[in-house]
C-alpha positions in Angstrom: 12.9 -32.8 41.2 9.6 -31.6 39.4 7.0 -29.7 41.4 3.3 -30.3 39.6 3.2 -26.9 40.6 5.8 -25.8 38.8 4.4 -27.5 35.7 0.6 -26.6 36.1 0.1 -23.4 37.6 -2.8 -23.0 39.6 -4.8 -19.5 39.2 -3.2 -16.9 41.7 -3.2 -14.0 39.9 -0.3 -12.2 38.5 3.1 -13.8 39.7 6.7 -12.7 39.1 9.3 -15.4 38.7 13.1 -14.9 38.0 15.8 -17.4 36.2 19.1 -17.9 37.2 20.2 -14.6 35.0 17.8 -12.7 37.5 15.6 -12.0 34.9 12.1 -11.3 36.0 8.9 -12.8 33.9 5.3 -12.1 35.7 3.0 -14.3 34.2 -0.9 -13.7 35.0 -2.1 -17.3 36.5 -5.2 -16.5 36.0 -5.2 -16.5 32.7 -5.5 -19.6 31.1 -3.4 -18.4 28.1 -0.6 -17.7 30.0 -0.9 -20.8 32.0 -0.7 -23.0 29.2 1.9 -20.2 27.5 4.1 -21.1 30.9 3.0 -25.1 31.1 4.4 -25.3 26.8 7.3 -23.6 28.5 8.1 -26.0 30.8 7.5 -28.9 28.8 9.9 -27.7 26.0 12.8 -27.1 29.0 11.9 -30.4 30.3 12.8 -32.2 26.8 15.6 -30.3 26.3 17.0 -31.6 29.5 16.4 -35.2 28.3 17.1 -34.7 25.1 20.9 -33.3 27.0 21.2 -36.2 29.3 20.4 -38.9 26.0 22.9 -37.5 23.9 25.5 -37.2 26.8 24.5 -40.8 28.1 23.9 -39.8 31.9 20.5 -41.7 33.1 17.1 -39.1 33.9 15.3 -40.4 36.8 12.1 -38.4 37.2 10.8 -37.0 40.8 7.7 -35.6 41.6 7.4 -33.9 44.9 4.0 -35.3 45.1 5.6 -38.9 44.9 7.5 -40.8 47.1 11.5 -40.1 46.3 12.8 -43.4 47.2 10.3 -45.4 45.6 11.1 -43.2 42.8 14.7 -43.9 42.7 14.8 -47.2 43.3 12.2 -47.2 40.4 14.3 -45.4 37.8 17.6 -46.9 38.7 15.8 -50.5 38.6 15.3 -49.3 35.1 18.9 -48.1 34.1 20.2 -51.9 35.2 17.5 -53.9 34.0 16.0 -55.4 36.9 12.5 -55.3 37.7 
């Protein structure tokens, strides 16, 4: 599930995130630079991920937590069987 947040960072100063290793990255949100630094970050991660799921044949549905989930799903599994 995808978090605009997580994708656009609004300005907040400097914040200190950590990855499933447990290692730490502060990144300065108010710094436009590091915004879009973190947003080309994200972006890449994301199509790796779909680039993983293609090549492995498992369906992507995309969710926003700003949109409704089961619209969503019914949406993206609509479009892995064709109907519409």
């Amino acid at each position: 599930m995808d978090d605009p947040a997580d994708r656009d960072l609004p300005a907040m100063g400097p914040i200190i995130f950590s990855n499933a290793a447990g290692e730490l990255l502060e990144v300065d949100t108010d710094n436009e630079a590091g915004r879009q630094a973190f947003r080309e970050d994200w972006e890449q991660r994301r199509e790796e991920l779909q680039q993983l799921t293609y090549r492995l044949g498992i369906g992507l549905i995309p969710i926003s937590t700003n949109e409704d989930v089961h619209r969503s799903l019914i949406s993206g599994l609509q479009h892995f069987t064709g109907r519409h």
